[in-house]
TORLOSE-106291 format. One line per field, with one value per atom (N, C-alpha, C): residue in one letter; chain; y, z, x. Coordinates in steps of 0.02 Angstrom, whole numbers, plus 50000, padded with zeros to 5 digits. Layout:
<rs>
r	(A  ...)
c	(A  ...)
v	(Y  ...)
w	(Z  ...)
u	(X  ...)
</rs>
This chain:
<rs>
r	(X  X  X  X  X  X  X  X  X  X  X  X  X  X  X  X  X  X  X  X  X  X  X  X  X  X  X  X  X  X  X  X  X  X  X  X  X  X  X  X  X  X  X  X  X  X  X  X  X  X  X  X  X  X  X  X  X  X  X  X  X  X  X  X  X  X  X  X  X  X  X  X  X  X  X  X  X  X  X  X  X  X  X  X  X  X  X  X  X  X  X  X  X  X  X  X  X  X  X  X  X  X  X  X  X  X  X  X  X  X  X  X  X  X  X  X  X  X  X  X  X  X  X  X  X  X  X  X  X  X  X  X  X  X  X  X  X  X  X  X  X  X  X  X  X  X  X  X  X  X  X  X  X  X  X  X  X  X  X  X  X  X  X  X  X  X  X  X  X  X  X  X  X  X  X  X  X  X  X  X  X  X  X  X  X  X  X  X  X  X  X  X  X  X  X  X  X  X  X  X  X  X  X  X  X  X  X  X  X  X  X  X  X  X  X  X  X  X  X  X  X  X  X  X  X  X  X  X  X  X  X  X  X  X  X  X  X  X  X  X  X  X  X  X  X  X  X  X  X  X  X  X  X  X  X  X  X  X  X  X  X  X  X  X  X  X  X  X  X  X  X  X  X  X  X  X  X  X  X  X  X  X  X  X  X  X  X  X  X  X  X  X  X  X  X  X  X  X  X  X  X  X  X  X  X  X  X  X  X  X  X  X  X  X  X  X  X  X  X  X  X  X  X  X  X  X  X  X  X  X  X  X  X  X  X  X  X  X  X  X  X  X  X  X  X  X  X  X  X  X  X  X  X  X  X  X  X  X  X  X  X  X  X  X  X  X  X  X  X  X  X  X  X  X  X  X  X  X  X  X  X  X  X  X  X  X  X  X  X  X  X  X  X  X  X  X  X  X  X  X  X  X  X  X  X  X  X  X  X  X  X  X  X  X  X  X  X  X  X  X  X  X  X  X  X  X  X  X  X  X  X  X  X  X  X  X  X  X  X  X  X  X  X  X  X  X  X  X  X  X  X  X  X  X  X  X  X  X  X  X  X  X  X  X  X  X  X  X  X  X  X  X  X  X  X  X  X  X  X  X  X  X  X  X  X  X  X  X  X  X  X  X  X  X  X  X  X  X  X  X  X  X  X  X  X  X  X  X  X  X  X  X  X  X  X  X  X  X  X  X  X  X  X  X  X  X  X  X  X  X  X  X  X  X  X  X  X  X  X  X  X  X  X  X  X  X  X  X  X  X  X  X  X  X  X  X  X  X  X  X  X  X  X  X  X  X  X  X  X  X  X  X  X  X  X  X  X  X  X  X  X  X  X  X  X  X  X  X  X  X  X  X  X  X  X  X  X  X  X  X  X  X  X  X  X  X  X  X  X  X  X  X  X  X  X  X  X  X  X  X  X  X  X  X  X  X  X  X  X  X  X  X  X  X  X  X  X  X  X  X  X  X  X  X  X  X  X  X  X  X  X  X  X  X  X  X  X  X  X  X  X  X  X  X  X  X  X  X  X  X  X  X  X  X  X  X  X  X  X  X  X  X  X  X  X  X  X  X  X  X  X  X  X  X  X  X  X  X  X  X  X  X  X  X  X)
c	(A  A  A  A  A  A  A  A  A  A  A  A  A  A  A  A  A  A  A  A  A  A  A  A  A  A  A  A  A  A  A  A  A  A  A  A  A  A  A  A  A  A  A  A  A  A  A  A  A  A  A  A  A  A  A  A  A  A  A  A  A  A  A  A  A  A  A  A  A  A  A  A  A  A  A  A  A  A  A  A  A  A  A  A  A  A  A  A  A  A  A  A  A  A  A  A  A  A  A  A  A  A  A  A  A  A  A  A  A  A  A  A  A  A  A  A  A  A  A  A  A  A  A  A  A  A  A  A  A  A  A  A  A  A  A  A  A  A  A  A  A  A  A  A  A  A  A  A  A  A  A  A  A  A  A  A  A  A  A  A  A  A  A  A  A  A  A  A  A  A  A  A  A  A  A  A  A  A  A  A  A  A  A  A  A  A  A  A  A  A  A  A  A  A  A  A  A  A  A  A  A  A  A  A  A  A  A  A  A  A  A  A  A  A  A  A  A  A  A  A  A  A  A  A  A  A  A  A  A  A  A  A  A  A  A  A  A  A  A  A  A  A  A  A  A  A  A  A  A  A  A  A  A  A  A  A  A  A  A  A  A  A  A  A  A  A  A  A  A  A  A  A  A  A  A  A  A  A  A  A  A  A  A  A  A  A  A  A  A  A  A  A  A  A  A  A  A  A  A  A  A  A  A  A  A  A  A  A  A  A  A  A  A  A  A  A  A  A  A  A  A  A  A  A  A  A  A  A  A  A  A  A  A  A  A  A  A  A  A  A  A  A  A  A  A  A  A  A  A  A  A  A  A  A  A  A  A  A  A  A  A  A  A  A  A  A  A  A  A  A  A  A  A  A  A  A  A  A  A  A  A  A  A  A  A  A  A  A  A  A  A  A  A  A  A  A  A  A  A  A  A  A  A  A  A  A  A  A  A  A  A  A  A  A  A  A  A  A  A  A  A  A  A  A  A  A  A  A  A  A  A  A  A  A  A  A  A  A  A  A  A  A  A  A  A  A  A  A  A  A  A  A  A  A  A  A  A  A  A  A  A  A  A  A  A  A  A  A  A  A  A  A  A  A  A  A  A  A  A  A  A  A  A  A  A  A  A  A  A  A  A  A  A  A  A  A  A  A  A  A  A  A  A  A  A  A  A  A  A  A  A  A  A  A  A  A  A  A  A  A  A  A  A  A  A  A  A  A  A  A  A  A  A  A  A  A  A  A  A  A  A  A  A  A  A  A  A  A  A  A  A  A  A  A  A  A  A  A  A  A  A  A  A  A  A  A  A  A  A  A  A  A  A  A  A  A  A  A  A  A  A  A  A  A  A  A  A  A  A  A  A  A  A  A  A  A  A  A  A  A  A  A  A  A  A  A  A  A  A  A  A  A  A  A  A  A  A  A  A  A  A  A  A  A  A  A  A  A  A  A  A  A  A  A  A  A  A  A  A  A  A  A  A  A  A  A  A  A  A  A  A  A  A  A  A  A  A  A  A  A  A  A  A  A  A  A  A  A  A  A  A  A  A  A  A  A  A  A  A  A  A  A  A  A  A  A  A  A  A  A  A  A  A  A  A  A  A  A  A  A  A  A  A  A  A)
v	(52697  52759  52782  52805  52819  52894  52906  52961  53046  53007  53081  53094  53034  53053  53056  53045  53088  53130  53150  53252  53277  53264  53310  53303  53245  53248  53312  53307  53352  53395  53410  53514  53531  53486  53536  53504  53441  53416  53464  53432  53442  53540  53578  53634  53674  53629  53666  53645  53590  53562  53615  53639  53678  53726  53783  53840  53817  53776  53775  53767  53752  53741  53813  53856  53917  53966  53961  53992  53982  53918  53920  53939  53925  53971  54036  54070  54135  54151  54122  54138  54142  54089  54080  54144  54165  54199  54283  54282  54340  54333  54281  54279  54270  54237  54236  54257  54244  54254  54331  54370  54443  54472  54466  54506  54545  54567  54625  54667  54638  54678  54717  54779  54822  54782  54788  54827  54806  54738  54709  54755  54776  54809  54872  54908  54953  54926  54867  54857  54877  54860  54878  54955  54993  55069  55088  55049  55051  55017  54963  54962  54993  55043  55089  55148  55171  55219  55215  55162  55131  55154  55110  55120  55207  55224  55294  55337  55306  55332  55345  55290  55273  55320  55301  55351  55314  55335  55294  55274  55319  55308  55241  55269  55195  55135  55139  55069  55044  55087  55039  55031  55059  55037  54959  54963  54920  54867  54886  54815  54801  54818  54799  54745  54769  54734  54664  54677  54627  54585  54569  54544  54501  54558  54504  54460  54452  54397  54353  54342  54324  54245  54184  54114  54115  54129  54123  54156  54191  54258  54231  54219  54168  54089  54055  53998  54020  54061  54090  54105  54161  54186  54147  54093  54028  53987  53975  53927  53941  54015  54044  54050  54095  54092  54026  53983  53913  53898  53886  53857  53920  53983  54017  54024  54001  53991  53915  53868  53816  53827  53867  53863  53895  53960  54001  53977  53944  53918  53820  53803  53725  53673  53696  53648  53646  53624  53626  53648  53652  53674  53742  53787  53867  53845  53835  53822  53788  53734  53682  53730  53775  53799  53862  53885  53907  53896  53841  53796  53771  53760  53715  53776  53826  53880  53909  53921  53949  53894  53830  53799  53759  53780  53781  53812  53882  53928  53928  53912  53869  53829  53765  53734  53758  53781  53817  53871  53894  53940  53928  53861  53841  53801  53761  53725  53773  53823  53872  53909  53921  53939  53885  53821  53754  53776  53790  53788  53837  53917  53978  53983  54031  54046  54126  54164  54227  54269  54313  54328  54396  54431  54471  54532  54604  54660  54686  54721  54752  54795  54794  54878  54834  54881  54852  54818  54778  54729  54739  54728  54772  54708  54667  54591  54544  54491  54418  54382  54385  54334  54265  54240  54170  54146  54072  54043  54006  54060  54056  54110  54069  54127  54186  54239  54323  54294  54251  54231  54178  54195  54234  54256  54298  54333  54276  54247  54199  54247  54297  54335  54367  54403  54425  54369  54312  54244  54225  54203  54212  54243  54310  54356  54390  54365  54361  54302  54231  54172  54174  54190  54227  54273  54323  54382  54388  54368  54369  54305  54276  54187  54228  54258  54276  54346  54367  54423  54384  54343  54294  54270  54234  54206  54251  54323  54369  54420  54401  54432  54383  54311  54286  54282  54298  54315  54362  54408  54496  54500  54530  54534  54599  54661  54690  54721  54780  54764  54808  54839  54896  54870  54812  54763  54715  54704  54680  54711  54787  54801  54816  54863  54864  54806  54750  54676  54674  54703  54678  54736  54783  54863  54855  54825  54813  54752  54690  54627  54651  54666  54670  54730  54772  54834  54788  54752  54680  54675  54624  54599  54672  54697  54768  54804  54795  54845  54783  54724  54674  54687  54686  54705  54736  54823  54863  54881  54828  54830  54777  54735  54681  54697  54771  54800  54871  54864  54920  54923  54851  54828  54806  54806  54791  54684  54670  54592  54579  54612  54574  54629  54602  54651  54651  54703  54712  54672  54623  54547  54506  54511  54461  54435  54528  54513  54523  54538  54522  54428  54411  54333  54310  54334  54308  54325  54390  54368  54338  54342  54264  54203  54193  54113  54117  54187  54156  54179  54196  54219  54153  54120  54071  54020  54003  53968  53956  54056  54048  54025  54032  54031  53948  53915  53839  53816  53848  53804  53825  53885  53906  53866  53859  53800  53740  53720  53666  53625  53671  53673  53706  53769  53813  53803  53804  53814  53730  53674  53634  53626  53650  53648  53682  53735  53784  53740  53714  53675  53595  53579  53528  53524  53591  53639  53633  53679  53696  53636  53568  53506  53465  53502  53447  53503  53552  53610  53571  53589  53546  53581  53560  53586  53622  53698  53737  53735  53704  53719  53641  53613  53559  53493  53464  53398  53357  53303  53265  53194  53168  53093  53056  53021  52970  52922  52884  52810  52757  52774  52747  52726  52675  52660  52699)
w	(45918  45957  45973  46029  46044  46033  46026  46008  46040  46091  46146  46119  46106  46100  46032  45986  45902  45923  45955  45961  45986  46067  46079  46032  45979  45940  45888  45874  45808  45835  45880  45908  45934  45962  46016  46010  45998  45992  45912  45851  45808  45806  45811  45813  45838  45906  45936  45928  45877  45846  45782  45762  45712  45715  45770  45812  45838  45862  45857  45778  45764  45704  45653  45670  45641  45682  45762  45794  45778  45766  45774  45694  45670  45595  45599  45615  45632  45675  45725  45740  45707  45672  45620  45571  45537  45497  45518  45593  45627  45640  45638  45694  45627  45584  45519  45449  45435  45368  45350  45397  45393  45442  45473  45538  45518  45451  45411  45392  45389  45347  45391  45354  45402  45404  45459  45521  45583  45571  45605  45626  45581  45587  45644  45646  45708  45759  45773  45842  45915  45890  45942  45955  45910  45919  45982  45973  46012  46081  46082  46154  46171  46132  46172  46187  46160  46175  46233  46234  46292  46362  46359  46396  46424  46386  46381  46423  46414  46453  46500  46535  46603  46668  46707  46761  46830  46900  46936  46946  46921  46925  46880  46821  46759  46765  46818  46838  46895  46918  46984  46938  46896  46870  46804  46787  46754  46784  46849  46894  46890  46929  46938  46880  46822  46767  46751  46756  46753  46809  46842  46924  46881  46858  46875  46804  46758  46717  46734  46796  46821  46806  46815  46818  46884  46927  47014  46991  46982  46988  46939  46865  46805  46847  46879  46902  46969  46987  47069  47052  47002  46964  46956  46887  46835  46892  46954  47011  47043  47040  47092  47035  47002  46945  46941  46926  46882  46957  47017  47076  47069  47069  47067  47029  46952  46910  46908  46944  46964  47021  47069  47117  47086  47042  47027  46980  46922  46873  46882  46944  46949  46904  46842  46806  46788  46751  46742  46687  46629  46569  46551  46581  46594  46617  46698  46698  46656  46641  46598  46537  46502  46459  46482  46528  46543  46559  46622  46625  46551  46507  46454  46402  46413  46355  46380  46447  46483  46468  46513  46489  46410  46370  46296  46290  46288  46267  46288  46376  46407  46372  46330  46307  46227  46201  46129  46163  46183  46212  46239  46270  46314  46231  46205  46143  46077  46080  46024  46052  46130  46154  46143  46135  46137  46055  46016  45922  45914  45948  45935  45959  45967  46012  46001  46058  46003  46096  46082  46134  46150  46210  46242  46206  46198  46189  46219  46188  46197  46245  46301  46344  46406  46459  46526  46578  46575  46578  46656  46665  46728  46778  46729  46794  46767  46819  46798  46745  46684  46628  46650  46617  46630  46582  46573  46538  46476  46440  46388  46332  46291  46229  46201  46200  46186  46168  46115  46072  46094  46093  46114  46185  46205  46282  46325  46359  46403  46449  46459  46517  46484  46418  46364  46350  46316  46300  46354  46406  46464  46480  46480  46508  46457  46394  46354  46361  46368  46357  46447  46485  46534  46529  46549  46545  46487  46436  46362  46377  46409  46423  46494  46525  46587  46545  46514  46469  46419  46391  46342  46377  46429  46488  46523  46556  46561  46515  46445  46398  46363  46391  46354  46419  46486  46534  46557  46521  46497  46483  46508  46479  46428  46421  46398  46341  46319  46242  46297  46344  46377  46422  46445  46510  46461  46394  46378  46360  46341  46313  46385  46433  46498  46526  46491  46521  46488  46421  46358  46388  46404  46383  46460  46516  46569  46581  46565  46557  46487  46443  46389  46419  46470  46479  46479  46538  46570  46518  46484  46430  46377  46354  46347  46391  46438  46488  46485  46490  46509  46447  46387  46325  46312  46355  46355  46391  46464  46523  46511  46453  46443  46407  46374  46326  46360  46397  46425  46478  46502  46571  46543  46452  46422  46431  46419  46429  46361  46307  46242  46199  46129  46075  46055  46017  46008  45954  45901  45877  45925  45976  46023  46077  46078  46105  46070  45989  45955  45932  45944  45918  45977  46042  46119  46097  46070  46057  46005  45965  45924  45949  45996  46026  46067  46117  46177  46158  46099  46067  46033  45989  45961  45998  46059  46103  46136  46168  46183  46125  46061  46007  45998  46017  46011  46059  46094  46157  46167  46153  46129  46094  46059  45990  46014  46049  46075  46138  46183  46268  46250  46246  46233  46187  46135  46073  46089  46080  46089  46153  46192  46254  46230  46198  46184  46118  46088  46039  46063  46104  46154  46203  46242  46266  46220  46169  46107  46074  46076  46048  46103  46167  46204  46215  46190  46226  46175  46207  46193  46105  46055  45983  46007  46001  46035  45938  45963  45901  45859  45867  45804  45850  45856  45859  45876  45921  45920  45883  45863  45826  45844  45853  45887  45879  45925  45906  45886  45902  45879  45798  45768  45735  45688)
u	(51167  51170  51099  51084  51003  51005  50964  50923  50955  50953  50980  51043  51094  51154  51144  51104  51136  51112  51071  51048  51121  51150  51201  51243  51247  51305  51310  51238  51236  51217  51183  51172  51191  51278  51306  51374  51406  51471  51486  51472  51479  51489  51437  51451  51518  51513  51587  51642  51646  51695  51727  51657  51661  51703  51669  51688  51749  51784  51844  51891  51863  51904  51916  51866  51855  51893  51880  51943  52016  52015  52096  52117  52066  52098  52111  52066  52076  52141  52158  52223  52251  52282  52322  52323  52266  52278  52283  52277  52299  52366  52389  52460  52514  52485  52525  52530  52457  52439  52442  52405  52402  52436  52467  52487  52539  52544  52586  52548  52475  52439  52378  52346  52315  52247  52180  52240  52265  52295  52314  52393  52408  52478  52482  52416  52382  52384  52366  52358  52398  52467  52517  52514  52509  52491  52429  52378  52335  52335  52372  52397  52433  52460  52505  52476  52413  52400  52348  52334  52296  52332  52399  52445  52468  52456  52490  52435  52374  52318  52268  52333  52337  52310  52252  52259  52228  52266  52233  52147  52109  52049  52019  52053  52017  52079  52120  52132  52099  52085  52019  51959  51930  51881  51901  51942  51976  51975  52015  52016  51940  51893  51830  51797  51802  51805  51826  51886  51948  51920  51909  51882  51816  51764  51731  51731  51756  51783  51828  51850  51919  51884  51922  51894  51856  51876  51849  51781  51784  51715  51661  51680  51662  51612  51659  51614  51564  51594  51565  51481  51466  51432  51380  51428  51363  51348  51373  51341  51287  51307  51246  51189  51170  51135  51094  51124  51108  51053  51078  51041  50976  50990  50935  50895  50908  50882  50840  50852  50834  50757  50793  50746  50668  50708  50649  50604  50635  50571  50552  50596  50578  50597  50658  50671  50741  50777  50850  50883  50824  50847  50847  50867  50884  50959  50960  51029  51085  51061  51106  51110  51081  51089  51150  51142  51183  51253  51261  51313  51348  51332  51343  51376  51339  51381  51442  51429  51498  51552  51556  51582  51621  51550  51585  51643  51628  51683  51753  51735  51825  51846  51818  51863  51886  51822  51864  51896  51910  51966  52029  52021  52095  52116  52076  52110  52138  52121  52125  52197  52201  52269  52338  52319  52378  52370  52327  52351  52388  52366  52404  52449  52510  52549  52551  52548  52545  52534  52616  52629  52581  52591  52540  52567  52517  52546  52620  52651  52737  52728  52673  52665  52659  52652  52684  52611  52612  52555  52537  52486  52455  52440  52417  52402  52446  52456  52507  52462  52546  52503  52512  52434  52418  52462  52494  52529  52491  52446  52434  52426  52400  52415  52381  52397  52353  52283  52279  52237  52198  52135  52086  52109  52033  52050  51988  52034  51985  51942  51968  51928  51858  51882  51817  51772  51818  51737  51705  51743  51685  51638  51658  51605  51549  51569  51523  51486  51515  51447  51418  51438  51396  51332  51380  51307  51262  51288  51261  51225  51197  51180  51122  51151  51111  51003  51081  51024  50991  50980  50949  50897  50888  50856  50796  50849  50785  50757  50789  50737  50682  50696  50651  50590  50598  50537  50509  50563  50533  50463  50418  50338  50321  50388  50376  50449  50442  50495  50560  50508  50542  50610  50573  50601  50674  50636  50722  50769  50741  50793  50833  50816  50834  50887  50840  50905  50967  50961  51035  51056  51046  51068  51117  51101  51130  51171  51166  51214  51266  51253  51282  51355  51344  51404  51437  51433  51481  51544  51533  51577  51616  51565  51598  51653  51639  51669  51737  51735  51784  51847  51815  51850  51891  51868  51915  51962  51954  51974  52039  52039  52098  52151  52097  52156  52192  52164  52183  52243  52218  52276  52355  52336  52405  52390  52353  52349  52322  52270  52279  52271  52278  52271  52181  52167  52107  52064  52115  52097  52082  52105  52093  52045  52020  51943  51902  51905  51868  51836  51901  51871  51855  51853  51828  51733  51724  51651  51638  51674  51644  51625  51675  51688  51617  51615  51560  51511  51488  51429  51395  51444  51425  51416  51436  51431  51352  51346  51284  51208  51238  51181  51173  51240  51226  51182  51203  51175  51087  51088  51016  50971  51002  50967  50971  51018  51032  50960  50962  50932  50881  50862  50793  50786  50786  50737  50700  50740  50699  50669  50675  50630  50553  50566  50505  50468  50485  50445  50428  50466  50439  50353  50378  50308  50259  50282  50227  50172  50223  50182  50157  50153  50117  50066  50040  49996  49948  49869  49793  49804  49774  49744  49691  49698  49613  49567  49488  49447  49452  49500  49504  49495  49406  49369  49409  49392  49457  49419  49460  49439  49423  49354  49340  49327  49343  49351  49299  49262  49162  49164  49144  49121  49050)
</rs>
């Protein structure tokens, strides 16, 4: 096996092998193990009061939300990005880091839906359910290993402390806002977009470690030694 491929094996297969394996436990022990016990036993209360608190205004803003986590909007997004992120710094390992986390999280997410089964909240569901399972919220992990992937990027070309926080404090509503907008539309319980940022959090941190970090210590060991003689070859 060459080189390249034990790296993706071990800093990016292996991990999300992991992360799946840790998701779909977690279902499990939401959907079975505890799902008598508090406060898992709350939840349905809270989609109902969700429900209950319904008004045309925070369903257009809802929608808006809901929209832009949608799959369409999700790839529409990481395409454009990734090419602009291409054009602007001249290299590929920003995008691919990007591409690669989004994409992570789709598949621990669609595979974690075929282990679980675990039907949608009991309240009157606002958009058509996809033919998968509550567990996780595909629309939340997305839009977390997104924007949470987009804000990583321009805080690491941030020049100042002011400028990142500005970047998290504005990509970060995103996924927030998506969270409450899934629970709100009556489409998942509030376990459910909790383990969506697990999934696209951990996703983006693999792939971090994965794509950038070694990019940046790559850089680092080809930059000149400043001060330290170089060895010469003279007798």
């Amino acid at each position: 096996m060459s080189e390249t491929a034990l790296q993706i094996v071990r800093r990016v297969l292996l991990p999300v092998s992991l992360l799946l394996g840790v998701m779909v436990l977690l279902g499990v022990l939401v959907t079975r193990v505890f799902a008598r016990t508090w406060p898992f036993t709350v939840e349905d209360a809270v989609n109902r009061e969700l429900a209950a608190d319904r008004t045309g205004g925070w369903n257009d803003v809802s929608l808006v939300f809901s929209t832009l986590a949608s799959t369409q909007m999700i790839v529409v997004v990481t395409v454009l990005v990734a090419l602009a992120l291409r054009l602007w710094l001249k290299r590929w390992r920003e995008p691919l880091f990007l591409c690669a986390a989004v994409i992570a999280q789709a598949l621990v997410f669609l595979l974690t839906t075929l282990a679980i089964d675990r039907q949608r909240p009991a309240v009157e569901h606002m958009d058509v359910s996809p033919p998968t399972s509550s567990f996780p919220s595909g629309h939340t992990s997305a839009a977390v290993a997104l924007y949470v992937g987009i804000a990583v990027l321009m805080a690491l070309r941030a020049r100042s402390t002011g400028a990142k926080v500005g970047w998290w404090s504005l990509l970060l509503t995103v996924p927030l806002g998506v969270a409450l907008t899934r629970m709100y539309r009556g489409m998942h319980h509030p376990s459910d977009v909790v383990a969506s940022f697990l999934n696209g959090g951990t996703c983006v941190l693999i792939m971090a470690r994965a794509v950038l970090d070694r990019g940046l210590r790559w850089r680092r060991a080809k930059l000149p030694t400043v001060g330290r003689p170089a060895l010469s070859t003279r007798s």
